[in-house]
C-alpha positions as CSV (number, residue, x, y, z in Angstrom):
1,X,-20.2,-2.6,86.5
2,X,-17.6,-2.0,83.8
3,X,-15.7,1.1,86.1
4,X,-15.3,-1.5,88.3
5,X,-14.5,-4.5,86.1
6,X,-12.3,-2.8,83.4
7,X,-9.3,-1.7,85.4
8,X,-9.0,-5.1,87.0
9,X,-9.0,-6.9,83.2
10,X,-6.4,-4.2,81.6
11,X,-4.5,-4.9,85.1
12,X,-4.2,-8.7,84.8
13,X,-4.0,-8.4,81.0
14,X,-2.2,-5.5,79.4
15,X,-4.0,-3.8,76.1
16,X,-6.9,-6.3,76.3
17,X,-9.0,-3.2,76.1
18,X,-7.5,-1.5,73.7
19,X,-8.1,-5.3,71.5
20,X,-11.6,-4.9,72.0
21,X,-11.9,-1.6,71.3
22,X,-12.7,-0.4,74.6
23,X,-11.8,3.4,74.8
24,X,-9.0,4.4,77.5
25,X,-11.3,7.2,79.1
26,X,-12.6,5.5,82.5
27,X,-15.6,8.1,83.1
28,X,-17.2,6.5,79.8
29,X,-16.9,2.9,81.4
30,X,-19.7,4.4,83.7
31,X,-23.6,2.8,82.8
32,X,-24.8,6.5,82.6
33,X,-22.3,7.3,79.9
34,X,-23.2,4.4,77.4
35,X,-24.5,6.1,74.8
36,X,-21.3,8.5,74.9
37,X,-19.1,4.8,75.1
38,X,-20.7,3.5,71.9
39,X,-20.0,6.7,69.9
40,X,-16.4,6.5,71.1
41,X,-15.9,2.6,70.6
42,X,-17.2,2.9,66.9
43,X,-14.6,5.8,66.4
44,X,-11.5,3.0,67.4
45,X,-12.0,0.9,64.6
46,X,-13.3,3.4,61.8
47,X,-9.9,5.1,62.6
48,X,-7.7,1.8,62.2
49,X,-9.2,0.9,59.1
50,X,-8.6,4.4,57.9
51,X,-5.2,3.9,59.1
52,X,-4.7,1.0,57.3
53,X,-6.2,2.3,53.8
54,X,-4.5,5.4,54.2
55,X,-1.3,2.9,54.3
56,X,-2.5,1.2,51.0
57,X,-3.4,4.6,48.9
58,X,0.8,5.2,50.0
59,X,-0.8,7.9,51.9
60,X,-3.5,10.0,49.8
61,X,-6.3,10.7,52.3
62,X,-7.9,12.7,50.6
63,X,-10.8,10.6,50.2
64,X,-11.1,9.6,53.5
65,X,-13.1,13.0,54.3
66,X,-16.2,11.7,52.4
67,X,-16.4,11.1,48.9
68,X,-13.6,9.8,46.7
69,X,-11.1,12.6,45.0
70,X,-12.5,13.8,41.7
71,X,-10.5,15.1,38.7
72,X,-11.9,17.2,35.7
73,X,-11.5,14.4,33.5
74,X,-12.4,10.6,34.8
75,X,-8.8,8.8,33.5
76,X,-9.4,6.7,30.5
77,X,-8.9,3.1,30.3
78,X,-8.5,1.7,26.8
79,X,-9.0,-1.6,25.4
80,X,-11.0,-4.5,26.6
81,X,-13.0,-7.3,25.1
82,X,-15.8,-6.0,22.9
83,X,-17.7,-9.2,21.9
84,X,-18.7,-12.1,23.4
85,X,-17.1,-14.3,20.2
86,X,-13.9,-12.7,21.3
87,X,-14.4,-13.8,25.3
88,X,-15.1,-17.3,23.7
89,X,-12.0,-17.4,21.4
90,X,-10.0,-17.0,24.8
91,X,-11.5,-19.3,26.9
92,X,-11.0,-21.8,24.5
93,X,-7.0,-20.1,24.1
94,X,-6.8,-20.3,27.6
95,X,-8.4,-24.1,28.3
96,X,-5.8,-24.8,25.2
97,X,-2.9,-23.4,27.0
98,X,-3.8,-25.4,30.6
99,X,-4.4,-28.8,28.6
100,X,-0.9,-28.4,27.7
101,X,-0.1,-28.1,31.3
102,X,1.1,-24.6,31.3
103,X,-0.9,-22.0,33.7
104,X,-4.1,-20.3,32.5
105,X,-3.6,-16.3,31.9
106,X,-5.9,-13.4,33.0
107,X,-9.1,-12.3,31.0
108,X,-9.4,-8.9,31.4
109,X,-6.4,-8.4,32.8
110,X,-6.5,-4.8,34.3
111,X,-3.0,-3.4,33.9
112,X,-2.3,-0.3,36.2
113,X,0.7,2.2,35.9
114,X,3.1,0.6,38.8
115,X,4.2,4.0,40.0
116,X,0.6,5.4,40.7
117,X,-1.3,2.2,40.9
118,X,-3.7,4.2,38.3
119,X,-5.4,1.5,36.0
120,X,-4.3,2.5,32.4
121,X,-5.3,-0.4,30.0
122,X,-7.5,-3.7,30.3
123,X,-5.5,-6.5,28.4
124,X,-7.4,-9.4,27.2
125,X,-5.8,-11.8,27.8
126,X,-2.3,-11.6,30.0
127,X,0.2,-13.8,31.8
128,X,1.9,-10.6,34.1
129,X,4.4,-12.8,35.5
130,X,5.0,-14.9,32.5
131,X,4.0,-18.0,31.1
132,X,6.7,-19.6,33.0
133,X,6.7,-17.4,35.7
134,X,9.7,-15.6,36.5
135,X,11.3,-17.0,33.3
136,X,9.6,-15.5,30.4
137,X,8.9,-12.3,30.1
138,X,5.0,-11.0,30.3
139,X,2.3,-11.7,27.6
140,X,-0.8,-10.6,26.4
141,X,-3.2,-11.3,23.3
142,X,-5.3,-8.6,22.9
143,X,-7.3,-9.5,19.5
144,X,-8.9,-6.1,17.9
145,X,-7.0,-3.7,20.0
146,X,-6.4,-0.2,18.8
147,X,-2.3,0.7,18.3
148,X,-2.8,2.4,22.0
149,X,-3.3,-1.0,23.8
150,X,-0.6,-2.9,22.1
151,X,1.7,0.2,22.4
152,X,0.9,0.5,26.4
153,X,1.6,-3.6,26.6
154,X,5.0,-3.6,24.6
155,X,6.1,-0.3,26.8
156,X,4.9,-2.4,30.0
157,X,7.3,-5.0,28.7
158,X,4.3,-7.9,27.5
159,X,5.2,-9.8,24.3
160,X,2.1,-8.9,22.2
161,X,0.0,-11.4,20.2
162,X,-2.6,-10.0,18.3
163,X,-4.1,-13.4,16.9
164,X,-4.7,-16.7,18.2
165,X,-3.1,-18.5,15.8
166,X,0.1,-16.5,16.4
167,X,0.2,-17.2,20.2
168,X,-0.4,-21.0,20.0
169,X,2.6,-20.7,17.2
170,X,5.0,-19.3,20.1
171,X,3.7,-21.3,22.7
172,X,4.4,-24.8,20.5
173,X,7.9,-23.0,19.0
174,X,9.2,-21.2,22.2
175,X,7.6,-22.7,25.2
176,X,6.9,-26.2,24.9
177,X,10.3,-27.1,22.6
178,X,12.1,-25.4,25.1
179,X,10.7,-27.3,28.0
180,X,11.0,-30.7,26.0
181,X,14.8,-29.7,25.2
């Protein structure tokens, strides 16, 4: 029986209960209390991955009570791609960019506010760390963007490209002359 049993296993091997999830209260080890153990064991780990979410929302709980936090207005995300010509036009940008052996960038990049983690704009098409990571600074086409998306890129820091055409002309000028210099 698992009163028995139990002691004798966290005795010769400290915490092995607690790794399985086994509750510390010894009158629930008892057969007559299983239904009472069950409730208690599915308690352990709902509270460690609350834990550990509470740890990635830098401590907002709020949600964890049921239903996520609601505001009066639902934030708004701007930008995007709107067509599926424009989704084409970079996929073919980005399997331009990776034949010339430089990294492919994000479609749809979704760029958040770093202090809040809040997701304020969805770039088109972005390197965040780059084109030559760590060595350039970040970029982003975003073809028929309102002045708000370009305006939230530039203030992020991207270097903004608003045609195609205009990228490749940077990547052949600024990118690739530099890395054949």
């Amino acid at each position: 029986m698992p009163e028995g049993y139990f002691p004798e296993i966290e005795a010769a091997h400290p915490g092995a209960l607690a790794s399985q999830w086994i509750p510390d209260d010894p009158d629930l080890w008892r057969v007559d209390r299983f239904r009472d153990f069950l409730e208690a064991r599915k308690a352990l780990p709902a509270a460690e991955v609350n834990k550990r979410l509470a740890e990635l929302m830098h401590g907002d709980e709020r949600w964890l009570g049921g239903a996520a936090p609601t505001t009066a207005e639902p934030p708004v995300v701007i930008g995007g791609i709107t067509s599926e010509d424009e989704e084409r036009q970079l996929e073919r940008l980005n399997a331009w960019i990776t034949a010339r052996g430089l990294p492919a960038g994000v479609i749809g990049f979704d760029f958040a506010d770093p202090d809040t983690g809040e997701q304020k704009a969805v770039f088109d098409l972005a390197w965040p760390g780059g084109i030559q990571e760590e060595l350039s600074q970040p970029v982003a086409v975003l073809l028929d963007e309102e002045s708000e998306v370009i305006a939230a890129a530039s203030q992020a820091g991207y270097r903004c490209f608003i045609s195609t055409a205009e990228f490749r002309r940077y990547i052949e000028i600024e990118i690739l002359a530099d890395a054949a210099a």
